[in-house]
Structures are given as C-alpha cells and as structure tokens.
LOSEGU-116446 format. One record per residue (C-alpha): x, y, z; residue in three letters; residue number from 1. Coordinates in nm, 2 decimals. Layout:
u | v | w | resn | resi
X | Y | Z | Ala | NUM
...
***
This chain:
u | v | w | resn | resi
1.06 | -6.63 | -0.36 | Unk | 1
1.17 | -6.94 | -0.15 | Unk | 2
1.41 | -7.24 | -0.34 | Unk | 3
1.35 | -7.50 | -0.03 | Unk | 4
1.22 | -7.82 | -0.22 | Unk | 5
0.89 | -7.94 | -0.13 | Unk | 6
0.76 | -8.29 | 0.05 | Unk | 7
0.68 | -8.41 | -0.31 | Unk | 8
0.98 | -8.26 | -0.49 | Unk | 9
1.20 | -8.45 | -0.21 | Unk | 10
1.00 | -8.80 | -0.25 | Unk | 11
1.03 | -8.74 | -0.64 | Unk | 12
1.40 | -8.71 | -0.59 | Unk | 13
1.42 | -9.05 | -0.39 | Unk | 14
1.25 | -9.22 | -0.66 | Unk | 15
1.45 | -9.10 | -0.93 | Unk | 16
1.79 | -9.22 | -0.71 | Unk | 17
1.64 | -9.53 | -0.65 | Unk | 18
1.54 | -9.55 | -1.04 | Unk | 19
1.95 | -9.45 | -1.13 | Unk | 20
2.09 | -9.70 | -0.87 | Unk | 21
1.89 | -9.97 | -0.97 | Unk | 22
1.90 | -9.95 | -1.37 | Unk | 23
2.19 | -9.74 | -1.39 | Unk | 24
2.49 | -9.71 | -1.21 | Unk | 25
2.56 | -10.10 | -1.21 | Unk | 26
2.68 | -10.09 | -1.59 | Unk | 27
2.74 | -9.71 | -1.64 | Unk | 28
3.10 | -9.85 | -1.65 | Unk | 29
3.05 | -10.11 | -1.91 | Unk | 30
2.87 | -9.87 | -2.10 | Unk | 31
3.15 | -9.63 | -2.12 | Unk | 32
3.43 | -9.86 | -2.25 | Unk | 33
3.18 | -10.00 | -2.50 | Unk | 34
3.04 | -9.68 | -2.64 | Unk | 35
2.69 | -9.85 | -2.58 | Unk | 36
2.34 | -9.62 | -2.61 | Unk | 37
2.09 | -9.82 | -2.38 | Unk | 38
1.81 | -9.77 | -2.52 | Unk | 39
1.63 | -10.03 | -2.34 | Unk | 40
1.72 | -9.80 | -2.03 | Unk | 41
1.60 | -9.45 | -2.20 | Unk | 42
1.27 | -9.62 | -2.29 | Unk | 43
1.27 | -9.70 | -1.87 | Unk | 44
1.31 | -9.36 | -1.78 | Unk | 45
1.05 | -9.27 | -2.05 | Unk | 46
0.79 | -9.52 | -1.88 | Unk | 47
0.87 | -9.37 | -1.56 | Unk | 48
0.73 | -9.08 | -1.63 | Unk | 49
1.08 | -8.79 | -1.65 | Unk | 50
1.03 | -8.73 | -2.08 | Unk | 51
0.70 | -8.59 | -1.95 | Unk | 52
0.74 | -8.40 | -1.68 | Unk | 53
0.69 | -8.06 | -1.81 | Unk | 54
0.43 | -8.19 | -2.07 | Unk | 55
0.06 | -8.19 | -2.09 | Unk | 56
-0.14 | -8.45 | -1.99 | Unk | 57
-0.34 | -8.49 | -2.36 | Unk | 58
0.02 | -8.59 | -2.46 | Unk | 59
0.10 | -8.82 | -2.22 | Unk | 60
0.31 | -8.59 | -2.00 | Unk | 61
0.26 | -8.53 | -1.61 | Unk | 62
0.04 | -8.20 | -1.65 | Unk | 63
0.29 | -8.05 | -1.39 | Unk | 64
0.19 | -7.67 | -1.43 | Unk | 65
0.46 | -7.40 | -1.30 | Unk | 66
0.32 | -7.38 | -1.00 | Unk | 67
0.37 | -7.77 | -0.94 | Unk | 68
0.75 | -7.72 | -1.03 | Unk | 69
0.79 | -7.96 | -1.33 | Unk | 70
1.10 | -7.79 | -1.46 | Unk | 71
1.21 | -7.80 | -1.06 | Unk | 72
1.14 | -8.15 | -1.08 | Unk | 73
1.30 | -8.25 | -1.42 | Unk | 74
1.61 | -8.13 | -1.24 | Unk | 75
1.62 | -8.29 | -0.95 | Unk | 76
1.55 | -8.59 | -1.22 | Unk | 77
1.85 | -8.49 | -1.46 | Unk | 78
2.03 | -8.41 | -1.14 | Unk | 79
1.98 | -8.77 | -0.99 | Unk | 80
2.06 | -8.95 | -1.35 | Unk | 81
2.37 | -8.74 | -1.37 | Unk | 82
2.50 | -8.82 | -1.04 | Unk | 83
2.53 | -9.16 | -1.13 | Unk | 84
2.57 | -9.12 | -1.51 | Unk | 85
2.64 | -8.78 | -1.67 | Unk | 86
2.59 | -8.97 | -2.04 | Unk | 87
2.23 | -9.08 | -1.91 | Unk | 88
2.17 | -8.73 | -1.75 | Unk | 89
2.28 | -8.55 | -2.08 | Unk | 90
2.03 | -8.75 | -2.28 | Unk | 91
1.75 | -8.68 | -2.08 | Unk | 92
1.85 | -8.34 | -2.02 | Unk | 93
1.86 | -8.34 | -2.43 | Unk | 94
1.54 | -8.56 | -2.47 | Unk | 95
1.30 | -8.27 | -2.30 | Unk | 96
1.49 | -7.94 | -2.31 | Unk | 97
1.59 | -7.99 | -2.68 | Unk | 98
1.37 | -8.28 | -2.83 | Unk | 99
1.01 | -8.21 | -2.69 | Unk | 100
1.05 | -7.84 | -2.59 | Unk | 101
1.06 | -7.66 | -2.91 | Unk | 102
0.75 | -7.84 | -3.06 | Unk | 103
0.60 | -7.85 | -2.74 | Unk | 104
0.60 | -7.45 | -2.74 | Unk | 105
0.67 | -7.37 | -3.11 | Unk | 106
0.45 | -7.64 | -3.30 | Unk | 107
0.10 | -7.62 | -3.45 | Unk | 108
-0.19 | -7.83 | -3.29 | Unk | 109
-0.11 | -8.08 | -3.57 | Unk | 110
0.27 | -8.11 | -3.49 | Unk | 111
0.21 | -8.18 | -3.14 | Unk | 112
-0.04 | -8.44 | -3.17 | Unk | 113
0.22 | -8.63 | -3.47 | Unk | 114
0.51 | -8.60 | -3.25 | Unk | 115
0.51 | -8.57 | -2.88 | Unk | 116
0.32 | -8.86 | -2.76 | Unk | 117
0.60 | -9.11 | -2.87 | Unk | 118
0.82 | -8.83 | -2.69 | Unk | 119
0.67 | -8.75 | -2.40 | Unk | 120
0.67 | -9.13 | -2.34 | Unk | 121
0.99 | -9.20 | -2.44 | Unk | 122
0.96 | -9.39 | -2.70 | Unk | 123
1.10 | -9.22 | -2.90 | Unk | 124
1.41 | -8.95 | -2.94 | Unk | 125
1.43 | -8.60 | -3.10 | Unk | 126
1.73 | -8.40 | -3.18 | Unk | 127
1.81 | -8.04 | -3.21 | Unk | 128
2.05 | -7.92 | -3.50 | Unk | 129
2.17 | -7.59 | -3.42 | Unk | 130
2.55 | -7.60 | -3.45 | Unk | 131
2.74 | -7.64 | -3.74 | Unk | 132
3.08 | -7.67 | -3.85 | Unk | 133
3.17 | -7.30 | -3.88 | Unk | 134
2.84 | -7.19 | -3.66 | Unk | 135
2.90 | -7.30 | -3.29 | Unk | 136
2.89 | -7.01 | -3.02 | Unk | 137
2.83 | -6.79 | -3.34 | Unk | 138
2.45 | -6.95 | -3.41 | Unk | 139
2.34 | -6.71 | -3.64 | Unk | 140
2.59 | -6.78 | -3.90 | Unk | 141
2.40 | -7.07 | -4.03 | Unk | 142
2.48 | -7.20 | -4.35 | Unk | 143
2.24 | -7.46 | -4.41 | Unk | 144
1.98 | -7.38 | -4.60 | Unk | 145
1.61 | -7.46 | -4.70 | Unk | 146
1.39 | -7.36 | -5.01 | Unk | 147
1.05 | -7.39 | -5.05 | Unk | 148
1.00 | -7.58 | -5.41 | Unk | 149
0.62 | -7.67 | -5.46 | Unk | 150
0.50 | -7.73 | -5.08 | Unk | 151
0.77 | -7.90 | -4.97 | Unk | 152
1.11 | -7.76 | -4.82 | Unk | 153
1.44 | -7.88 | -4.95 | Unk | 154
1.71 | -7.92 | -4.72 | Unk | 155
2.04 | -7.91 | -4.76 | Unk | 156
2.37 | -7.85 | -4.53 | Unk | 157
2.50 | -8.00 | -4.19 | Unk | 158
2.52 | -8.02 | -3.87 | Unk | 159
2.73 | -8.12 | -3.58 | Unk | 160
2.74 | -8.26 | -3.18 | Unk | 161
2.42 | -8.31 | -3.20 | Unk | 162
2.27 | -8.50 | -2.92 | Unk | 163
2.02 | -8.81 | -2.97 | Unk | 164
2.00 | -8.76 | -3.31 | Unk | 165
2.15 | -9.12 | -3.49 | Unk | 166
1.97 | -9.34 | -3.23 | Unk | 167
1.76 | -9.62 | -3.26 | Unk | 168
1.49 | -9.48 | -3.19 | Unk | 169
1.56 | -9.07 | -3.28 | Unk | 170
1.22 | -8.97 | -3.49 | Unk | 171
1.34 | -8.65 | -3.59 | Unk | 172
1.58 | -8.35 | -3.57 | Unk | 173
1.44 | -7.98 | -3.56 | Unk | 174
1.69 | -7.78 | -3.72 | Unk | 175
1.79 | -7.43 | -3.82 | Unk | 176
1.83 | -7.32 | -4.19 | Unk | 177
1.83 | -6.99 | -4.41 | Unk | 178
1.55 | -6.93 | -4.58 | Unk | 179
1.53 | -6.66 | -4.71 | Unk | 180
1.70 | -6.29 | -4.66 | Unk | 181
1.53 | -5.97 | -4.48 | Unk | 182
1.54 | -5.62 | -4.62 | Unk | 183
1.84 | -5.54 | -4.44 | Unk | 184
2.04 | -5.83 | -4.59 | Unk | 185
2.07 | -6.04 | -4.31 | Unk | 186
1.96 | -6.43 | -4.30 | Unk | 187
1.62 | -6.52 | -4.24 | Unk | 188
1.63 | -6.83 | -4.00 | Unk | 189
1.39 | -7.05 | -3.97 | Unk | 190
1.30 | -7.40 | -3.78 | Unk | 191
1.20 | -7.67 | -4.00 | Unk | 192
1.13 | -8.03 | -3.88 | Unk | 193
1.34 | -8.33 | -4.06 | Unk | 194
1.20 | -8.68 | -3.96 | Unk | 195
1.45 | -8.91 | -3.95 | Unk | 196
1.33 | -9.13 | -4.25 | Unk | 197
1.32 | -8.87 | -4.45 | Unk | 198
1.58 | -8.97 | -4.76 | Unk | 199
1.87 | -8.73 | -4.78 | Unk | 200
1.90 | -8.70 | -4.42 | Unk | 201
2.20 | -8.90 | -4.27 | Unk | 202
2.35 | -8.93 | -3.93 | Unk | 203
2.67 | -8.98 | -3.98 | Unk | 204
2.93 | -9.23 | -3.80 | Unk | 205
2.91 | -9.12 | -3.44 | Unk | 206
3.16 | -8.91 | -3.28 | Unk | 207
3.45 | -9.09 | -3.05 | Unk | 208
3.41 | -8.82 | -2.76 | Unk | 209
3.65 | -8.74 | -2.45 | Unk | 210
3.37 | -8.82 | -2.24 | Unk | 211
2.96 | -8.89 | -2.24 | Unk | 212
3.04 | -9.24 | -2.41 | Unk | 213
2.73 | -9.36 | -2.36 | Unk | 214
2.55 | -9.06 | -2.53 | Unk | 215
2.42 | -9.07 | -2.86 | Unk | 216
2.63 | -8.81 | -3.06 | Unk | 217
2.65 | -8.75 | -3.43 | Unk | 218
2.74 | -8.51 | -3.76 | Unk | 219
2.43 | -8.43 | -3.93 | Unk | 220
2.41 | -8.39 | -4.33 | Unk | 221
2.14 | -8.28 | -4.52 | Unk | 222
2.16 | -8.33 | -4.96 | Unk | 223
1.81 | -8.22 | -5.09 | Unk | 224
1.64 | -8.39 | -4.76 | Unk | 225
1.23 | -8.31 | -4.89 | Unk | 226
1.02 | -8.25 | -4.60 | Unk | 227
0.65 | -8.11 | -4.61 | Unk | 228
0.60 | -7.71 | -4.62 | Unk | 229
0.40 | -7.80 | -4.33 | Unk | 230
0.71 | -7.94 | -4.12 | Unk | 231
0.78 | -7.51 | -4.04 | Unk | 232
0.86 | -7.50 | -3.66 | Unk | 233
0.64 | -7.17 | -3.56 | Unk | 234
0.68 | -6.85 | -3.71 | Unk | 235
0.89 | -6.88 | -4.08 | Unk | 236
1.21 | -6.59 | -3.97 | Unk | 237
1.20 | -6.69 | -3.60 | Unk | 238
1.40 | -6.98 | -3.58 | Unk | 239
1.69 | -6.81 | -3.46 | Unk | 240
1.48 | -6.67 | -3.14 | Unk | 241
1.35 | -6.98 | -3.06 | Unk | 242
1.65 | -7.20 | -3.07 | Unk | 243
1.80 | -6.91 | -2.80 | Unk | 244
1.47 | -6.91 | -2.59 | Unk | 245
1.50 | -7.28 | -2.58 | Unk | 246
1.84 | -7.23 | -2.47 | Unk | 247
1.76 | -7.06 | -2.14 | Unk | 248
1.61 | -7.35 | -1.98 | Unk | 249
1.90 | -7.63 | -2.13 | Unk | 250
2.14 | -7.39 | -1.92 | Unk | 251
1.99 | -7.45 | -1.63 | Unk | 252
1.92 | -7.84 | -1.69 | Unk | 253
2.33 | -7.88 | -1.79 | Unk | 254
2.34 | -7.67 | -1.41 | Unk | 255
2.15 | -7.92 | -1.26 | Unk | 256
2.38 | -8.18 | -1.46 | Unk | 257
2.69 | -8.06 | -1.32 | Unk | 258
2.55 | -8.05 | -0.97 | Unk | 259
2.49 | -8.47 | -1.01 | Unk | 260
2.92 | -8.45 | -1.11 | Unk | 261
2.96 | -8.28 | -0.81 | Unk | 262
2.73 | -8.49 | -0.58 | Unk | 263
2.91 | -8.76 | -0.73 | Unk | 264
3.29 | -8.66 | -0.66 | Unk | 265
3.14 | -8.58 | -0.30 | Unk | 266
3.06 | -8.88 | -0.22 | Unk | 267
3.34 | -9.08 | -0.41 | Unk | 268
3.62 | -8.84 | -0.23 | Unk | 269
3.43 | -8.91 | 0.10 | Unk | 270
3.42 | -9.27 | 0.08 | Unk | 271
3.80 | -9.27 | -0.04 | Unk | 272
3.91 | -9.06 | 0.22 | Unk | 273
3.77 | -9.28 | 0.52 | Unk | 274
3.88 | -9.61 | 0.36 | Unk | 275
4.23 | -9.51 | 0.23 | Unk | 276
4.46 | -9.56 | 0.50 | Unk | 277
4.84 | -9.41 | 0.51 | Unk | 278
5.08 | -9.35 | 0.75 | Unk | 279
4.86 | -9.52 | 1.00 | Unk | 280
4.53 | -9.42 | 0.94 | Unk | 281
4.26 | -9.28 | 0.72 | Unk | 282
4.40 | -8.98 | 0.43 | Unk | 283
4.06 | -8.82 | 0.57 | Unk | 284
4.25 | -8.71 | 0.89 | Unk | 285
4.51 | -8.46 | 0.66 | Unk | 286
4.43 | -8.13 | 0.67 | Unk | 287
4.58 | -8.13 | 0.29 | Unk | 288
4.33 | -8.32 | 0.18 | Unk | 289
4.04 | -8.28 | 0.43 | Unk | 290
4.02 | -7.93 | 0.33 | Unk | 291
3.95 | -8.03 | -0.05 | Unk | 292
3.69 | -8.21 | 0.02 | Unk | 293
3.52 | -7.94 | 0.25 | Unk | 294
3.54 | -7.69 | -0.08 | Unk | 295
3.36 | -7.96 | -0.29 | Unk | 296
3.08 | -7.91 | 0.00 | Unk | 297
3.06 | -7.50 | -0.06 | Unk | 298
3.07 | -7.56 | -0.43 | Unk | 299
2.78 | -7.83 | -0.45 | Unk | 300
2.57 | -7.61 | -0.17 | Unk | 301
2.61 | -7.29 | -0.41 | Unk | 302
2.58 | -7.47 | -0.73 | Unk | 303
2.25 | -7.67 | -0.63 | Unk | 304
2.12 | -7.29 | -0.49 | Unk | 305
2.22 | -7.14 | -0.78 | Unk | 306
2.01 | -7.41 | -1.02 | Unk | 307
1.68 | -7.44 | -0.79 | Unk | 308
1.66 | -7.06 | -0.79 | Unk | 309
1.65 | -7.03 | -1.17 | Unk | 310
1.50 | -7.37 | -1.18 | Unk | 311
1.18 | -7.20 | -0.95 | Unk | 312
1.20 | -6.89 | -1.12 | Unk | 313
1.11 | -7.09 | -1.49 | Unk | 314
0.81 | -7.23 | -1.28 | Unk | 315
0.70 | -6.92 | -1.09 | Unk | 316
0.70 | -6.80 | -1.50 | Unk | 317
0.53 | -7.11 | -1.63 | Unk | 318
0.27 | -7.02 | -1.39 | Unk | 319
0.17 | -6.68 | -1.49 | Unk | 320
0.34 | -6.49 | -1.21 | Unk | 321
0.47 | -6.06 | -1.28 | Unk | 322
0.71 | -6.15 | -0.99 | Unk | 323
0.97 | -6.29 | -1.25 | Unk | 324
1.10 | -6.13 | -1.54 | Unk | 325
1.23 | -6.32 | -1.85 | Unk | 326
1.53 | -6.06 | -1.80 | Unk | 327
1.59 | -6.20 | -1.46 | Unk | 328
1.54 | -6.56 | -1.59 | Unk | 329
1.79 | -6.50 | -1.80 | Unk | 330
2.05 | -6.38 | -1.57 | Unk | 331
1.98 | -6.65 | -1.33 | Unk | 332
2.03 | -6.90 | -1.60 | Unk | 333
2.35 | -6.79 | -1.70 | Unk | 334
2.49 | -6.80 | -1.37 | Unk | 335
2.34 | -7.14 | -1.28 | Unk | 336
2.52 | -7.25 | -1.55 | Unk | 337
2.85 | -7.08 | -1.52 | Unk | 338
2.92 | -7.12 | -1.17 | Unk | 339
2.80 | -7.52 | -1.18 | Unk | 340
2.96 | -7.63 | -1.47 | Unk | 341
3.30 | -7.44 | -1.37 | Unk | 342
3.24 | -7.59 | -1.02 | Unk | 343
3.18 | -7.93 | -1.16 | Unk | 344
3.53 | -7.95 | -1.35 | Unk | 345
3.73 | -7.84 | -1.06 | Unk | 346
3.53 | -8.10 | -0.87 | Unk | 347
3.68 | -8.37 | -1.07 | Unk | 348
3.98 | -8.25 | -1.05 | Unk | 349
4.01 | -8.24 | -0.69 | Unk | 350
3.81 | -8.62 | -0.67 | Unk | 351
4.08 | -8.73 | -0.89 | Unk | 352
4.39 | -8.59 | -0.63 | Unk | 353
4.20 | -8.70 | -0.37 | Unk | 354
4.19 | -9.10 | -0.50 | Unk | 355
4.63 | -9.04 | -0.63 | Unk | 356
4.75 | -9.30 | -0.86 | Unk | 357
4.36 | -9.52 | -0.85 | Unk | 358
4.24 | -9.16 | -0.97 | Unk | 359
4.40 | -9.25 | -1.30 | Unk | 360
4.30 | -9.63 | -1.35 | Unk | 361
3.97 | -9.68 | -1.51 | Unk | 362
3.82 | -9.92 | -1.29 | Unk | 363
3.74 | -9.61 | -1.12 | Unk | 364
3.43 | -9.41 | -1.15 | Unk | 365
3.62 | -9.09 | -1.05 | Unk | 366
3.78 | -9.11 | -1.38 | Unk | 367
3.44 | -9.13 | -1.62 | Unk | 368
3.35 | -8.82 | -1.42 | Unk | 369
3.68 | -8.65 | -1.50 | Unk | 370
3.62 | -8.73 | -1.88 | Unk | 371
3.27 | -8.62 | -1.87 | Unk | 372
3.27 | -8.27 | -1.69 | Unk | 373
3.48 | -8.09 | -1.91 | Unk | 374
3.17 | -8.08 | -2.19 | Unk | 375
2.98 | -7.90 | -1.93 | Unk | 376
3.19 | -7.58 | -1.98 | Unk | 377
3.09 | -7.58 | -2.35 | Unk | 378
2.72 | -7.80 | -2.44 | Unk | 379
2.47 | -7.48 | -2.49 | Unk | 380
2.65 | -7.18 | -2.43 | Unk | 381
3.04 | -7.22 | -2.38 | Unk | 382
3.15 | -7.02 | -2.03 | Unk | 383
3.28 | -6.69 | -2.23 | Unk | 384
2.93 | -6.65 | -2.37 | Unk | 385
2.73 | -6.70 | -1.98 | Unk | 386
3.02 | -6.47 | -1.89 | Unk | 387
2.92 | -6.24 | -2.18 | Unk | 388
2.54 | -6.28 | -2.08 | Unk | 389
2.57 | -6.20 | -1.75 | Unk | 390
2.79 | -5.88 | -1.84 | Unk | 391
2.51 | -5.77 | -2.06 | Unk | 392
2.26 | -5.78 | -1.79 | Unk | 393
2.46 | -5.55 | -1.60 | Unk | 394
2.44 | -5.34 | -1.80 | Unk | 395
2.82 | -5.32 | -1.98 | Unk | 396
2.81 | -5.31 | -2.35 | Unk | 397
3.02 | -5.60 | -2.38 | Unk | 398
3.04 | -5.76 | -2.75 | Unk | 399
***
C-alpha cells in the first residue's frame, strides 16, 4: 500500500483551507474568549459537503466508497479545520466519527432514514455518551442504566465531556446503558438512542474547559428519559463493542487533529522566527532556536505519515480488500494517535518558547493552541491506553 495523496485528495484539501481561512480563522479568537458555538459556521461546513463524506448518497452524503478515500478525505478536512481551529476541527471530527457513524453502521433501515439526512447535511448535531463520572478509560463500568417497561426504554444515569451534545441544534445522543446481566454476571451493555426532546433528558450547564472553547461540551443526566423500544442501537448486549469499534477510526481523526496543531505551530514559529529581530537580526538565525523548529518539521512529517497510513488502511477496508486486517487497523490507529497527539503537545510547547514573553499574551494564536492540545492526549483513548493497545498487539500480556 502507497499513503501519497491523490490529485483529488490534494484539490479537496485546498478547498477545505480556503473554506477554514475564509469562515474561520478570522474570529476563531473571538470565539475563544467568548465561549461562542458558531453554529451558523457548523451548518457551513455541513453545506459544504465534510458531515457527508463517508456517507451514502441516499442520505445526502458524498457516496465516497473506500476505494475513493472518504475517511482519507475527512481527514485532510478535520486536519485543515484544525489547523486553524482545533475547537472547529474537534466538532467535526465529533459530528461524523461519533454522531453519524454509529447509526450509520449500527442502525436499522428505519433509524437511518429518521436521523442521518439532517446529519449528513449538517443540520443537525449528534452526540455520543460513553463516559461517565466513574467510567472514563474504564468504559465498561457503566452505571447508567435502561429497562425495558412496556415498549419503551427508561433511562436513567449520566454522562460526561460529551461533545455536541447541548447545542442548538444536537438532535440526539446515542448512549451506553446496562441492560440487563449475562450468565456470567457481567453487565449487558447496550446502545440506545435518546433524542434530545425527549423529557428527562438534560444537558447540563456546559463545561468551562482549559481549551476547545468554542466546542460544544456538556454533563449528560438521564431521570426516567422514555424513549421507544425501537430507539436500540444494533444488537441489544453489543453496545460495548460498538462504542470501541467506533473508537478505532475517532483515534485516527483526533491524529489527523493534532497534525492541524502541529501544522499550525509550524507555520506560526516560522513566521515568528523571520520577523522577530534581536541582537541585530532575525531569532531565525540562532541555532537555539532554529533547531526547534526543524524538530516541529520531523514531528509533523511522521505524524501526518503515521495518520494517512491508518487513514488509507480504514479505506483499503471500507473497500473490501484481504490486504488489511482489522488487527492491523487497529495497531495503526493507536499509534497514529499516540505519536500525533504526543507530538502535537510538545509542539506547542516549543511554538510557545519560540514567540518568549508574546507566547504568553492572548492576543496570540500560539497560546489558543497551547490550551487546546493538551485534550489530544486524553479525548478517545488517553495515551496509557494507545500505549497499552499497541503493547497488546505485540503480543505482551499487558493489563
């Protein structure tokens, strides 16, 4: 397998850039120190076609089969957002990997046809309720539940960090729960679909983050939330097994995420470094500092290869093809993600030396970045578990 981008892929990505540096960098700022949730903006993205690039076309989505790269190309997308916005990337990274993608693989004919057109367009926002307060890295320890009481399912427990779920224009959360117990004691966990009307459902206040200000973040409860017997994500007992499958490609998107960060600093540390003069001349010129900003280079070039690889390995998948195994998938996922997101912190770090004192002043971008990349190393699957992942697929019994 070959990771080089094609024509298309590159003219997509100019798009998408043009798309970010028109509509968003030019108030990513203001957004930030006001907390705000463009909606207005999400809805553009939406009508430019990057909610529905892995969808099908009877839903409003591009139709992009594996073998046209759709998942490559919603990462170059989430990529381009995030290099100008990591709060804009995140929620379109969240909008298809954890909004549309469970129903578009788990749901029944019915489900699909009720929810993802208003997705797939952007329209409309989905969330996906898998942590909880005493559940984060540890999934399966669930604690909210839901009982099946005359064809409906009663819902009740919470959530947390969920992403697009209090918005505007959020339609539902999908959502683990208990439901039941198997033979051998442990929890049956199931997906069940909570609309966001539905009364005994509440997003609570949103969260006041480090970072990601302008992403739509809140607690979850659930108090006898009622919901249709029919609102079952797939198989009742899998729920567990799909929220991790659907996990696997988010680690790769939040890869493609940190490489925007680290396009970002790049460029910022570059354009600092030729402008900023001292000592009679440009800081560029010191080894000190010149030598920082070559390592940014090698970790963007690795980071980027690292996410197209796993990124072309989900399509070659998509597509039918024995050459790729979900095994390998895996692994390359989890190292996408570890390496990037790791890469993307220390990026900051070093953007924010190389701009000194301004590095600390928020008129800067460099600082929004700083805020934002830390998240990276945690949003689905903290570093410890990629590093326990990747462990496991070499073979070491690691717990």
């Amino acid at each position: 397998m070959t990771f080089e981008l094609s024509p298309e892929h590159e003219q997509f990505r100019r798009s998408v850039r043009d798309f970010a540096e028109a509509e968003i960098a030019p108030h990513a700022a203001q957004w930030d120190r006001d907390h705000h949730f463009p909606t207005d903006v999400v809805q553009k993205m939406g009508a430019l076609g990057l909610m529905g690039l892995t969808a099908p076309e009877e839903f409003g989505g591009a139709g992009m089969a594996g073998e046209d790269g759709g998942f490559t190309s919603l990462c170059l997308a989430i990529e381009e957002i995030g290099r100008v916005d990591q709060s804009m990337g995140i929620t379109l990274e969240a909008a298809v990997g954890l909004g549309i993608n469970p129903i578009l693989t788990f749901g029944t004919d019915e489900q699909k046809k009720t929810w993802l057109p208003a997705l797939v367009a952007g329209e409309q926002l989905a969330g996906f309720g898998l942590t909880e307060p005493g559940a984060g890295s540890d999934a399966g320890a669930t604690k909210t539940k839901a009982v099946l009481e005359n064809g409906e399912w009663v819902v009740n427990g919470a959530k947390q960090f969920i992403t697009n779920s209090g918005s505007s224009i959020t339609s539902l959360v999908t959502v683990t729960a208990r439901t039941g117990e198997r033979a051998d004691g442990r929890p049956e966990i199931s997906t069940i679909i909570v609309p966001s009307d539905t009364p005994g459902f509440t997003a609570e206040k949103a969260y006041d983050k480090l970072g990601w200000h302008a992403s739509d973040t809140h607690p979850l409860s659930f108090s006898d939330a009622r919901v249709p017997e029919g609102n079952l994500l797939g198989e009742r007992g899998r729920g567990y097994a799909q929220f991790l499958a659907t996990l696997d490609d988010g680690r790769v998107a939040i890869a493609a995420l940190a490489v925007g960060c680290i396009q970002a600093c790049l460029d910022m540390s570059l354009q600092y470094a030729g402008e900023r003069q001292t000592f009679g001349g440009p800081i560029g010129r010191k080894q000190g500092l010149a030598f920082q900003v070559s390592d940014l280079q090698v970790m963007l070039d690795a980071s980027r290869l690292l996410t197209y690889k796993a990124a072309a390995m989900k399509d070659a998948m998509d597509a039918g093809s024995s050459s790729v195994s979900m095994g390998a998938f895996k692994q390359a996922a989890a190292v996408a993600k570890l390496y990037a997101t790791e890469s993307a912190v220390t990026a900051t770090r070093i953007a924010t030396q190389v701009f000194g004192g301004y590095g600390f002043m928020e008129e800067y971008p460099v600082v929004r970045f700083y805020r934002d990349a830390k998240v990276l190393e945690i949003g689905e699957g903290t570093s410890e578990v990629q590093r326990m992942l990747i462990a496991r697929g070499l073979g070491l019994p690691v717990e």
